[in-house]
FIMARNU-876352 format. One record per residue: residue number from 1; residue in one letter; x, y, z of N, C-alpha, C in turn. Coordinates in pm, whole numbers, always signed. Layout:
// FIMARNU-876352
{NUM a {X Y Z} {X Y Z} {X Y Z}}
...
//
This chain:
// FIMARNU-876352
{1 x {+374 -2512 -872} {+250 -2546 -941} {+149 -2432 -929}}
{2 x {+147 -2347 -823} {+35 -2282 -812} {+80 -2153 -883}}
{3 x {+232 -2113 -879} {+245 -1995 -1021} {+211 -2041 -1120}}
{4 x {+249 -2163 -1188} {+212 -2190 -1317} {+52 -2217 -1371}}
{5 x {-27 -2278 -1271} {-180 -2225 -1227} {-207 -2095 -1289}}
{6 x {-162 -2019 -1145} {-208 -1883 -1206} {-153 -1807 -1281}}
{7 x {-58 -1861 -1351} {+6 -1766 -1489} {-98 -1830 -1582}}
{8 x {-104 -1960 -1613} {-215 -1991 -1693} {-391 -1939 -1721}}
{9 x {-412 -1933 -1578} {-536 -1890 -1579} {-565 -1710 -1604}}
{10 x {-439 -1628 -1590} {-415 -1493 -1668} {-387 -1521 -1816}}
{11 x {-343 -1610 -1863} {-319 -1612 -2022} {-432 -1653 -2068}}
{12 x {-500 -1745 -2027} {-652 -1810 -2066} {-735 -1689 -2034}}
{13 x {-734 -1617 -1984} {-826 -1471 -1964} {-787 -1365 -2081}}
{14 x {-692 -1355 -2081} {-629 -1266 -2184} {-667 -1277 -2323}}
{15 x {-648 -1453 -2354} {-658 -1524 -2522} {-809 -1539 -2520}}
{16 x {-888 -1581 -2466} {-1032 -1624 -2473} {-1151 -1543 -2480}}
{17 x {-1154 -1362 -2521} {-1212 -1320 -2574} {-1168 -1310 -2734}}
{18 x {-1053 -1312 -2741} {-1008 -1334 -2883} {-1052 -1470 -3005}}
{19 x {-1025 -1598 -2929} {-1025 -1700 -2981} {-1131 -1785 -2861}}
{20 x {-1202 -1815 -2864} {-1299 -1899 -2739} {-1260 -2022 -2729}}
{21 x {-1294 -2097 -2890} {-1297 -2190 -2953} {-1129 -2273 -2893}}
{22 x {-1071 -2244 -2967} {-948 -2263 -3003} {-841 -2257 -2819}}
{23 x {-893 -2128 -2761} {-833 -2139 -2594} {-862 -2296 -2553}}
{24 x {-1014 -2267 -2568} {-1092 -2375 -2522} {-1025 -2527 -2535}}
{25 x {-974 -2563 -2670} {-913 -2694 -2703} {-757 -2685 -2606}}
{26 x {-719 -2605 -2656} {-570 -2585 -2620} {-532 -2608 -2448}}
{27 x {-620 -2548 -2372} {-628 -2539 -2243} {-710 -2648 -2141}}
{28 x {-756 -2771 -2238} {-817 -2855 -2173} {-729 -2967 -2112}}
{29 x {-608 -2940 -2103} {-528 -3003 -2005} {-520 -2931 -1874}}
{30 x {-584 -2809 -1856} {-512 -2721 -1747} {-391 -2675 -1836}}
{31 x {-322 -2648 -1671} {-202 -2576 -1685} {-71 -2626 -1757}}
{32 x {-84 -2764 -1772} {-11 -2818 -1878} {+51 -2709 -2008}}
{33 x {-42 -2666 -2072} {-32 -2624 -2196} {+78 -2534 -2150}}
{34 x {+14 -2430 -2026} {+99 -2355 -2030} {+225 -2361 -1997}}
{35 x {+261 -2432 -1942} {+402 -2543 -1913} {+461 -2560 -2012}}
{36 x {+366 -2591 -2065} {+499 -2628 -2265} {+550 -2542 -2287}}
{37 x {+444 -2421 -2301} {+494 -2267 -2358} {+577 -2208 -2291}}
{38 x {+607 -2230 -2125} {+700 -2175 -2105} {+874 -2262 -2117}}
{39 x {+836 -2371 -2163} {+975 -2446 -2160} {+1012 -2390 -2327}}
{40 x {+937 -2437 -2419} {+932 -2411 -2532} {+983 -2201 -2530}}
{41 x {+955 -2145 -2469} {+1008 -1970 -2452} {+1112 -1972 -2421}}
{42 x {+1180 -2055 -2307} {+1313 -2098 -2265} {+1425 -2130 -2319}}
{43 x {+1367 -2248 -2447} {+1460 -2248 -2506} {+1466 -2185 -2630}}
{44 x {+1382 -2102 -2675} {+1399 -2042 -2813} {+1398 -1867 -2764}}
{45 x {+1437 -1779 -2681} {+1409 -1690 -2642} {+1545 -1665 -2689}}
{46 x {+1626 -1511 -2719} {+1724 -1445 -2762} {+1758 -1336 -2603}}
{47 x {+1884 -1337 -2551} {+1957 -1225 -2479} {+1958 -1103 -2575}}
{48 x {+1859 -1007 -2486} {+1919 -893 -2614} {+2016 -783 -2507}}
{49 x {+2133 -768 -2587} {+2195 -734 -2483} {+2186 -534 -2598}}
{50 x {+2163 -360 -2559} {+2205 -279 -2539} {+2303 -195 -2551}}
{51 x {+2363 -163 -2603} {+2486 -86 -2551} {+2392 +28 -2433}}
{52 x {+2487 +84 -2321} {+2422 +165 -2269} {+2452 +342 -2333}}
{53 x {+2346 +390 -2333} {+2378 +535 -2398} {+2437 +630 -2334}}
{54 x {+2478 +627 -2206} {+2516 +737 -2098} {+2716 +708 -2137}}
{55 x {+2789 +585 -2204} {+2903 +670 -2279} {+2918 +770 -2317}}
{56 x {+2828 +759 -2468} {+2845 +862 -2549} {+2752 +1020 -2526}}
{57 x {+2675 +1000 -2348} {+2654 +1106 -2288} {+2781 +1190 -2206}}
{58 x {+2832 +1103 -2161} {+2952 +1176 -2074} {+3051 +1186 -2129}}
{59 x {+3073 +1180 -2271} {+3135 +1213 -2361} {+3130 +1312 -2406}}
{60 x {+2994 +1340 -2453} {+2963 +1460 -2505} {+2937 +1563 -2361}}
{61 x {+2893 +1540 -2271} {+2918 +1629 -2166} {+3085 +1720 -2135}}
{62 x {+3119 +1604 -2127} {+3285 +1616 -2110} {+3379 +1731 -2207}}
{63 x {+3329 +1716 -2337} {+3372 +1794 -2479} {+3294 +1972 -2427}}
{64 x {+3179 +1967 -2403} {+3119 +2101 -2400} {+3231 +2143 -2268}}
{65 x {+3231 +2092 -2132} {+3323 +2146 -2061} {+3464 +2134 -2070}}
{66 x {+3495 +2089 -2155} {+3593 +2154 -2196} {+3636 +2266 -2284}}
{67 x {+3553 +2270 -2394} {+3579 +2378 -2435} {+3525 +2505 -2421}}
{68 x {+3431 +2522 -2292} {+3432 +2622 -2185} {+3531 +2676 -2060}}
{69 x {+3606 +2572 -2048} {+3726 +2604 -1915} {+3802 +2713 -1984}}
{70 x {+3780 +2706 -2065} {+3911 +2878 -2137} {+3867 +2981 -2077}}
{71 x {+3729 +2985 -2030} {+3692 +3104 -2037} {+3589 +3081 -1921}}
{72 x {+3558 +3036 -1880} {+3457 +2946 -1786} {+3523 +2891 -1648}}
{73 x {+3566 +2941 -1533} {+3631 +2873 -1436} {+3531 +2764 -1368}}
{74 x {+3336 +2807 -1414} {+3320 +2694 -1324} {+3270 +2586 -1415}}
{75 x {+3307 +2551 -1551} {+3336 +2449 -1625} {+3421 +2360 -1595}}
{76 x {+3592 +2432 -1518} {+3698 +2330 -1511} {+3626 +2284 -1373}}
{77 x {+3558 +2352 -1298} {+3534 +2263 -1134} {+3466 +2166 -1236}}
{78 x {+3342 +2160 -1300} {+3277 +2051 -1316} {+3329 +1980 -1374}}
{79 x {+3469 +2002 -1460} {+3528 +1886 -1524} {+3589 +1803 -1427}}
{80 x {+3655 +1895 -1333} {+3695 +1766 -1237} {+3542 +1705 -1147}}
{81 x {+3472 +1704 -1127} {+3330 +1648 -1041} {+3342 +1573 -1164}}
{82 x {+3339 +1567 -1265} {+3270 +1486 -1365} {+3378 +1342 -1397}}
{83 x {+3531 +1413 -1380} {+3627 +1336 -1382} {+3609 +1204 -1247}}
{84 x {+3580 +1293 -1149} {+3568 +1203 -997} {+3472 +1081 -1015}}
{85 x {+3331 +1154 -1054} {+3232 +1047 -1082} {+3292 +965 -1185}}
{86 x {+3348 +955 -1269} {+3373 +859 -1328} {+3515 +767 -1309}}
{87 x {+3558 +829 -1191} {+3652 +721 -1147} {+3568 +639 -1032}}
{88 x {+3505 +696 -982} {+3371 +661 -857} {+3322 +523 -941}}
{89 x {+3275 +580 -1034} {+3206 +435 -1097} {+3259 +328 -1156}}
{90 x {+3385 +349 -1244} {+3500 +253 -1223} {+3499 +172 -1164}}
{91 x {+3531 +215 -1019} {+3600 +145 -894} {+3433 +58 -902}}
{92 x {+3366 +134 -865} {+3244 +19 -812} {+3239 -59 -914}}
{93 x {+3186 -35 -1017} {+3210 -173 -1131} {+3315 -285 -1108}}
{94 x {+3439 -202 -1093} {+3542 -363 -1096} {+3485 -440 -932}}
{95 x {+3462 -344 -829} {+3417 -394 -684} {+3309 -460 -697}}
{96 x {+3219 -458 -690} {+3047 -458 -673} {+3001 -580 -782}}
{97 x {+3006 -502 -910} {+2918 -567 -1005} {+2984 -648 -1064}}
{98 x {+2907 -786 -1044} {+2973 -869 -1160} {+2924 -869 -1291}}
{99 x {+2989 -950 -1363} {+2975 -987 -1514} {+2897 -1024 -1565}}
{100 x {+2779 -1055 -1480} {+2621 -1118 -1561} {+2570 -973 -1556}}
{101 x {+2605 -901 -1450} {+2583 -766 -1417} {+2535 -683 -1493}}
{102 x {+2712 -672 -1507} {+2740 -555 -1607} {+2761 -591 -1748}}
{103 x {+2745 -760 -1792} {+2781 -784 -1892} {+2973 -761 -1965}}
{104 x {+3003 -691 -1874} {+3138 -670 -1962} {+3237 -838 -1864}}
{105 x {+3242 -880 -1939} {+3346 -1018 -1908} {+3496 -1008 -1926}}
{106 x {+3553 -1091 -1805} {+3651 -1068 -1783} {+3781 -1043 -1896}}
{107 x {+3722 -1091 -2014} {+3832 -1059 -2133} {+3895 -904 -2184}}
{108 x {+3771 -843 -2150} {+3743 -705 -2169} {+3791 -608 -2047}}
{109 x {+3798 -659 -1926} {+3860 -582 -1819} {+4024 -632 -1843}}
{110 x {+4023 -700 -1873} {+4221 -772 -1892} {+4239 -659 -1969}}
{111 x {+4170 -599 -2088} {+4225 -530 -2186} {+4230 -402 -2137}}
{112 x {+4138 -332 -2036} {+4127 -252 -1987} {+4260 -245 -1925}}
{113 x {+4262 -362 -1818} {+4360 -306 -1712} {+4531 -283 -1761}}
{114 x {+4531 -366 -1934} {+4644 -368 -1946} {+4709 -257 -2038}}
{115 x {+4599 -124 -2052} {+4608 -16 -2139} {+4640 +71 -2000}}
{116 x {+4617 +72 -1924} {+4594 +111 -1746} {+4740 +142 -1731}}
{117 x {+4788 -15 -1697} {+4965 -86 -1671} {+5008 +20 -1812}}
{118 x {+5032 -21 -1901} {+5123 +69 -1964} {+5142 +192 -1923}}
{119 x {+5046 +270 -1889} {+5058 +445 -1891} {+5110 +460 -1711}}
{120 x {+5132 +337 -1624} {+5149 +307 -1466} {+5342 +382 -1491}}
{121 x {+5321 +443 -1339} {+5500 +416 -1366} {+5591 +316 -1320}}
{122 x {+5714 +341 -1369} {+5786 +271 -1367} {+5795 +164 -1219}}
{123 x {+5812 +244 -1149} {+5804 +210 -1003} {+5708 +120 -878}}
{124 x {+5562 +113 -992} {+5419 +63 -986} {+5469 -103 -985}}
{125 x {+5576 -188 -1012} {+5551 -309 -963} {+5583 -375 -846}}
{126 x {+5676 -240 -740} {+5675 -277 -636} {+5562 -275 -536}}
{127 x {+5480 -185 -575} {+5340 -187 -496} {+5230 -301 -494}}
{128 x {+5273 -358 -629} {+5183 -453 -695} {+5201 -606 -603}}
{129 x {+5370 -603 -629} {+5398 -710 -539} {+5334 -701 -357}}
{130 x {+5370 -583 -307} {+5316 -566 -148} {+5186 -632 -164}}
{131 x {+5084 -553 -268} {+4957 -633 -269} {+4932 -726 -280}}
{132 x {+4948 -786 -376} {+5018 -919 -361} {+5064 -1013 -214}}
{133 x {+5131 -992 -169} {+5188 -1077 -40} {+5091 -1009 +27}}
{134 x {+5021 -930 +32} {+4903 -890 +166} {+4822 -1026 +155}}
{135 x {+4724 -997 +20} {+4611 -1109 +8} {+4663 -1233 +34}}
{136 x {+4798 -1277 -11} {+4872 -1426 +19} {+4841 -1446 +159}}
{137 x {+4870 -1339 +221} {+4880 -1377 +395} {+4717 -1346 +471}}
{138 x {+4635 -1260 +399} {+4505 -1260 +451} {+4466 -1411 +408}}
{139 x {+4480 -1475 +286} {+4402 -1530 +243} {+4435 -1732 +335}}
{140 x {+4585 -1703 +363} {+4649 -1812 +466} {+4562 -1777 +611}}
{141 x {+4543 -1694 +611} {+4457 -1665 +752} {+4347 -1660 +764}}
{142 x {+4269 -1683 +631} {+4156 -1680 +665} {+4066 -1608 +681}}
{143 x {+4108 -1481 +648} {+4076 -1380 +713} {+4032 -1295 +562}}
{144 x {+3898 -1323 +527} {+3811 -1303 +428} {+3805 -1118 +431}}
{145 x {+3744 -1055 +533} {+3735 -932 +535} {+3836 -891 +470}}
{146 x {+3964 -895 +564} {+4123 -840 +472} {+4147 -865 +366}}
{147 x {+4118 -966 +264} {+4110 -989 +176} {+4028 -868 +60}}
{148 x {+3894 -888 +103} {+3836 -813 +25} {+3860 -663 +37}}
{149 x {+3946 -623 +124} {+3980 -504 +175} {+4127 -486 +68}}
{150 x {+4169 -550 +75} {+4335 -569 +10} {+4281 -529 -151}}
{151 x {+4184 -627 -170} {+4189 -620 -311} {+4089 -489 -359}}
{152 x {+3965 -461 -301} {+3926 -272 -323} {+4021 -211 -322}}
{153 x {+4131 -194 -201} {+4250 -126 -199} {+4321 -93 -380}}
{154 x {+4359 -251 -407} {+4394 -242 -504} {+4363 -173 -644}}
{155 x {+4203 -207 -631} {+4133 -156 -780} {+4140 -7 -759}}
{156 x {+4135 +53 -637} {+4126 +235 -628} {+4230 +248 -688}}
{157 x {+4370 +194 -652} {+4494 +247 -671} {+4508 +229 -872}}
{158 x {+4447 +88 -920} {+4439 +76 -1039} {+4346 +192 -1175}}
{159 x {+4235 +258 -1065} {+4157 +320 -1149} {+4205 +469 -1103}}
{160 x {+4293 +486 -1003} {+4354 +616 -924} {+4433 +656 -1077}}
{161 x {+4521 +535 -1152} {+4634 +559 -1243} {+4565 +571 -1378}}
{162 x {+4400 +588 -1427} {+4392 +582 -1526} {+4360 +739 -1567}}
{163 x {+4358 +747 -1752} {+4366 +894 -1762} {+4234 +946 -1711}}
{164 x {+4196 +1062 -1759} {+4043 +1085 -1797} {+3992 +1067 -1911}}
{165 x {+4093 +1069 -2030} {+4015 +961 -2141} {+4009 +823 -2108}}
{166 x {+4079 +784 -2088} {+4080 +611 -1973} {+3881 +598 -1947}}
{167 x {+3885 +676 -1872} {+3767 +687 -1749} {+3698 +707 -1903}}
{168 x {+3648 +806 -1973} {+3540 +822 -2084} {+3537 +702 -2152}}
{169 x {+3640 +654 -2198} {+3617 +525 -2287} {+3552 +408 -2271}}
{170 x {+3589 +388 -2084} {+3577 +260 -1987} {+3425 +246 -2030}}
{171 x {+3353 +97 -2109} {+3230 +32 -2148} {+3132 +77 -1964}}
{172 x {+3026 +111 -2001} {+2922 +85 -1910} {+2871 -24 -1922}}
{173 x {+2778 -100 -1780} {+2709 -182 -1811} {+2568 -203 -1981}}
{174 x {+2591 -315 -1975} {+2516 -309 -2124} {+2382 -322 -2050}}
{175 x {+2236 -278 -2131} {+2126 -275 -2083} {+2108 -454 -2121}}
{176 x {+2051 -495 -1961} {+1998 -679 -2097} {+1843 -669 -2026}}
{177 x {+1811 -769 -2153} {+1660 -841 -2165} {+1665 -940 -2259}}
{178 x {+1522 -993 -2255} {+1484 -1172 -2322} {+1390 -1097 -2428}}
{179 x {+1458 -1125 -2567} {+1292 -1073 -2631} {+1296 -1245 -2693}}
{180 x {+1175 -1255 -2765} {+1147 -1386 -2883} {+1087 -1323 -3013}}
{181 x {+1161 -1411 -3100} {+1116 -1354 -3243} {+1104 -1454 -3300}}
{182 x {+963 -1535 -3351} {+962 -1626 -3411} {+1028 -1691 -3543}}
{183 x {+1093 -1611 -3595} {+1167 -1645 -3755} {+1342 -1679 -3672}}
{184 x {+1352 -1597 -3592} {+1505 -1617 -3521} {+1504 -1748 -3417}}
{185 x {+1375 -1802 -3373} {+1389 -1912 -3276} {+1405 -2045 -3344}}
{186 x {+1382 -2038 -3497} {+1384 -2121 -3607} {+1536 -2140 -3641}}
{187 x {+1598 -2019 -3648} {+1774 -2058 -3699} {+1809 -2119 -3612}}
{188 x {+1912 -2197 -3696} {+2013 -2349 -3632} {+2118 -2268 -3580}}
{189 x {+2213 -2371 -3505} {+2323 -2312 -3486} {+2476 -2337 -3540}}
{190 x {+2600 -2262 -3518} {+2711 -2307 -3589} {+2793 -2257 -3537}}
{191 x {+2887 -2284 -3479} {+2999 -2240 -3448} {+3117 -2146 -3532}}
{192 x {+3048 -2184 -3662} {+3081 -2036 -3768} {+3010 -2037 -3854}}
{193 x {+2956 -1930 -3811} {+2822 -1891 -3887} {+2829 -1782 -3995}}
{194 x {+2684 -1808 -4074} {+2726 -1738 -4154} {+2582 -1605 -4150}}
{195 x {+2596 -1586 -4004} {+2466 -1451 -4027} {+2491 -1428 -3895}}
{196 x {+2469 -1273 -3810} {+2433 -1269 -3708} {+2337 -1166 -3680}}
{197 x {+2301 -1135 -3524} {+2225 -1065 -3468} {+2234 -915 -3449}}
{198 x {+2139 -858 -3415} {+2243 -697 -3377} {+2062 -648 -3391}}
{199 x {+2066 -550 -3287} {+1944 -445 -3246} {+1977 -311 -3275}}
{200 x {+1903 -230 -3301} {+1899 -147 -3329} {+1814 -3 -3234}}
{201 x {+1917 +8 -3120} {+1902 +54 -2991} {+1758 +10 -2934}}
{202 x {+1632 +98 -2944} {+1557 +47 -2844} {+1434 +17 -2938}}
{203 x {+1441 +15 -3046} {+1349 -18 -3120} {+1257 -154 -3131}}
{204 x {+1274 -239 -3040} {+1219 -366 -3052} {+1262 -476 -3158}}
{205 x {+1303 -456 -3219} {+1344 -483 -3374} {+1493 -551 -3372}}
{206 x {+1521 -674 -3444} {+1596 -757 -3443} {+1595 -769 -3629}}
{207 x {+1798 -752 -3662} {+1788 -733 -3772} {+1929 -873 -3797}}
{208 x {+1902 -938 -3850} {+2012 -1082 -3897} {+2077 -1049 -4038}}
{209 x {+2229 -1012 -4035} {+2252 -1009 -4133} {+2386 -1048 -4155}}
{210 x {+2433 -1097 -4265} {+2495 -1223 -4326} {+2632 -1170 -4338}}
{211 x {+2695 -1260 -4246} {+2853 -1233 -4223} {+2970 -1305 -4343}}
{212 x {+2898 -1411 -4402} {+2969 -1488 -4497} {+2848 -1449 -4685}}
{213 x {+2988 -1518 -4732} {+2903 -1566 -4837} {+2790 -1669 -4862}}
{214 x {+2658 -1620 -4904} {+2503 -1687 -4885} {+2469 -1717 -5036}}
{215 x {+2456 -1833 -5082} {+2385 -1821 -5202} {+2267 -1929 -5200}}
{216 x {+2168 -1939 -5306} {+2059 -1939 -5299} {+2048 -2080 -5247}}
{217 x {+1977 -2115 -5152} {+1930 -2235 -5031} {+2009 -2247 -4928}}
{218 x {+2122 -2170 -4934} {+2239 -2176 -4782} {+2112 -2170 -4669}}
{219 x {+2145 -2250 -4555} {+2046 -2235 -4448} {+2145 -2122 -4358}}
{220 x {+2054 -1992 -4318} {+2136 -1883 -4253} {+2125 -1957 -4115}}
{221 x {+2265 -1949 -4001} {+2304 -1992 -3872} {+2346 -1893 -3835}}
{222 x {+2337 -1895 -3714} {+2375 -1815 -3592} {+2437 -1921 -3524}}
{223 x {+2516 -1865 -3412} {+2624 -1832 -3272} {+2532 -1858 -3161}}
{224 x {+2485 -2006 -3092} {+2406 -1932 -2990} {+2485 -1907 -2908}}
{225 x {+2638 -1923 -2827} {+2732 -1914 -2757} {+2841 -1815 -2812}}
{226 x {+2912 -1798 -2747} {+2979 -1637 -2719} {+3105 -1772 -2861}}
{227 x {+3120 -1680 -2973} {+3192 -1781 -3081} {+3368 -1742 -3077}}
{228 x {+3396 -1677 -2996} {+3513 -1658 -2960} {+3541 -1760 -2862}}
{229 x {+3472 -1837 -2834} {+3534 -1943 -2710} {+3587 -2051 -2803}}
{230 x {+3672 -2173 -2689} {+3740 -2262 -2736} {+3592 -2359 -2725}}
{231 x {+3647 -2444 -2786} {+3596 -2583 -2794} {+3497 -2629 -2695}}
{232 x {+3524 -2643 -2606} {+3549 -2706 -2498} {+3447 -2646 -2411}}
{233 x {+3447 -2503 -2373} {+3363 -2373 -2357} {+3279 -2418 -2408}}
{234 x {+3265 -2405 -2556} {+3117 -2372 -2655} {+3057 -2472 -2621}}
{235 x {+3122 -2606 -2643} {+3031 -2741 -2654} {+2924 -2720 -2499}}
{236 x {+3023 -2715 -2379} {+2957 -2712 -2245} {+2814 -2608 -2234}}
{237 x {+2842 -2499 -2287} {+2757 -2354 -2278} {+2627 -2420 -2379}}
{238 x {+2667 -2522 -2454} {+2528 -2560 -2609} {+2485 -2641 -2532}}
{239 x {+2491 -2752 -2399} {+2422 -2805 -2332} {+2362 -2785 -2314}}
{240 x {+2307 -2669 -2243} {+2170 -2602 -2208} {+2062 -2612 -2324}}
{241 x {+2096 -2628 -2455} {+2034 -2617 -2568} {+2016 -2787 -2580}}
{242 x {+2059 -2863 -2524} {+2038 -2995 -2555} {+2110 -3077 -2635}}
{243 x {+2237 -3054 -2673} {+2294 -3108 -2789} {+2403 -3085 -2769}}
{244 x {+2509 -3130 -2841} {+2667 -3137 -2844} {+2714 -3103 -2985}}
{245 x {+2766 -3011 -3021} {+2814 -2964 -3103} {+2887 -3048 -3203}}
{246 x {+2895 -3108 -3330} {+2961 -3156 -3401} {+3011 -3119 -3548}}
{247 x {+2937 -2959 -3536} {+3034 -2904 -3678} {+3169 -2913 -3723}}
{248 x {+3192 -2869 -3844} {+3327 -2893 -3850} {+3423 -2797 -3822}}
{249 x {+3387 -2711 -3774} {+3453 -2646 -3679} {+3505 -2716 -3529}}
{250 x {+3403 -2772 -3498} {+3427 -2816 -3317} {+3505 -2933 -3400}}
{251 x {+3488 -3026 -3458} {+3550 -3161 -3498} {+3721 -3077 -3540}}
{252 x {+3737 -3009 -3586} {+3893 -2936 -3634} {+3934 -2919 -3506}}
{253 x {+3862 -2824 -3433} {+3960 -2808 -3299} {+4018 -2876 -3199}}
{254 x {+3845 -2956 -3202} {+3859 -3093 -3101} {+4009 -3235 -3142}}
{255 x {+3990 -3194 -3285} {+4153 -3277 -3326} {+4233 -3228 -3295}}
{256 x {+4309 -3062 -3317} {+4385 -3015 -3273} {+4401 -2999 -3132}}
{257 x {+4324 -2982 -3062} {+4375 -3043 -2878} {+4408 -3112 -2827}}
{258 x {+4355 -3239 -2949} {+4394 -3396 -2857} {+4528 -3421 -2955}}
{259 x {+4575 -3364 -3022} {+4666 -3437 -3126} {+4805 -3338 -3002}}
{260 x {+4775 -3187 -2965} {+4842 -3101 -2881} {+4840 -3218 -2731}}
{261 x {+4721 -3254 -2691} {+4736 -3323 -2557} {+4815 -3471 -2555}}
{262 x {+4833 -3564 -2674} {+4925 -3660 -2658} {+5066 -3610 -2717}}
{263 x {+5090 -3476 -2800} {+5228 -3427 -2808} {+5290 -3422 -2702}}
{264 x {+5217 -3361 -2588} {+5251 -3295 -2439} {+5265 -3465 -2380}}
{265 x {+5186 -3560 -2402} {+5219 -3691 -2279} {+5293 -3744 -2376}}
{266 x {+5369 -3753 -2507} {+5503 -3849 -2532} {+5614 -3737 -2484}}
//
């Protein structure tokens, strides 16, 4: 109560050389008002998620030293320093940071690791297995430290096998923040939609544009949930939004699971 107090009584300072009148009505509950506004920001506020720009920096870093090592011996040292750091950061990403983190979700490291495994040799699934039966037996014991020890072990040895284009390609964390845009807190939602979102690096600026065919009165929808999920996912994740999904999208799938879930019990 007493943040929301004094967040109020900074916004009522802020608005009330502007509007006197009008603060004045609005704010004669107290801090109420401002209570609304922040539930009401909550739920109409947008993730803006970034790409981060330091890829397509160590990319382009990477290209100049290389095509100095011809002639340049202390280009190739920095290609390898440059190679190191970016296995360095690898490793800590898969270790350290999680996925609200870094934003990159686990769908996206599967794909990673399984471009990884291909280029592994032949010989790489007997190691896999040892690791394997380590954590089995730390994890029967209880014995949490070894565990988390087993499995760093593991990711070095996983990011040890990738190329150095591997390492350039590998996504950085995405930059995130909350912006609100009043015309976007207005669109509905759909599980297939026919418009989406997208920023335009750091410009403040939010641009919606139309993934399907729109003709004149179509109401444009957005995705508020990640629209690659199943059913089941989406509906749970739209809770937060207050509602249960019943497009005809979720109604198609939701048949096809249960018609799949009594195939499986006759």
């Amino acid at each position: 109560d007493a943040v929301v107090g004094e967040g109020a009584r900074l916004l009522r300072e802020a608005l009330e050389p502007h509007a006197p009148v009008e603060v004045a009505t609005v704010f004669q509950g107290g801090g109420a008002f401002f209570s609304e506004v922040l539930g009401l920001f909550e739920y109409n506020n947008i993730d803006v998620e970034v790409a981060s720009p330091l890829s397509l920096l160590f990319q382009s870093v990477a290209k100049a030293f290389v095509a100095k090592s011809s002639v340049e011996p202390q280009a190739v040292t920095e290609l390898q320093q440059l190679e190191a750091l970016l296995r360095e950061k690898e490793w800590v990403m898969r270790c350290v940071w999680g996925e609200e983190t870094t934003g990159i979700y686990s769908d996206e490291i599967d794909v990673a690791a399984a471009q990884t495994d291909s280029s592994a040799p032949v010989g790489g699934s007997a190691a896999v297995s040892e690791t394997d039966a380590a954590m089995e037996a730390a994890a029967e014991q209880g014995d949490d430290q070894r565990l988390v020890t087993v499995a760093m072990s593991q990711v070095r040895v996983e990011v040890g096998k990738m190329s150095f284009e591997q390492l350039l390609q590998a996504p950085w964390p995405v930059l995130h923040g909350t912006a609100f845009f009043s015309s976007v807190a207005r669109m509905n939602h759909s599980c297939a939609p026919n418009a989406k979102l997208s920023f335009s690096g750091n410009s403040a600026r939010i641009t919606v544009t139309s993934i399907l065919g729109v003709g004149p009165g179509d109401e444009l929808c957005i995705c508020y949930v990640d629209q690659e999920a199943d059913v089941q996912t989406r509906r749970r994740r739209l809770l937060e939004y207050g509602f249960t999904c019943i497009c005809t999208r979720c109604q198609s799938e939701d048949s096809g699971a249960l018609r799949k879930t009594q195939k499986r019990l006759k």
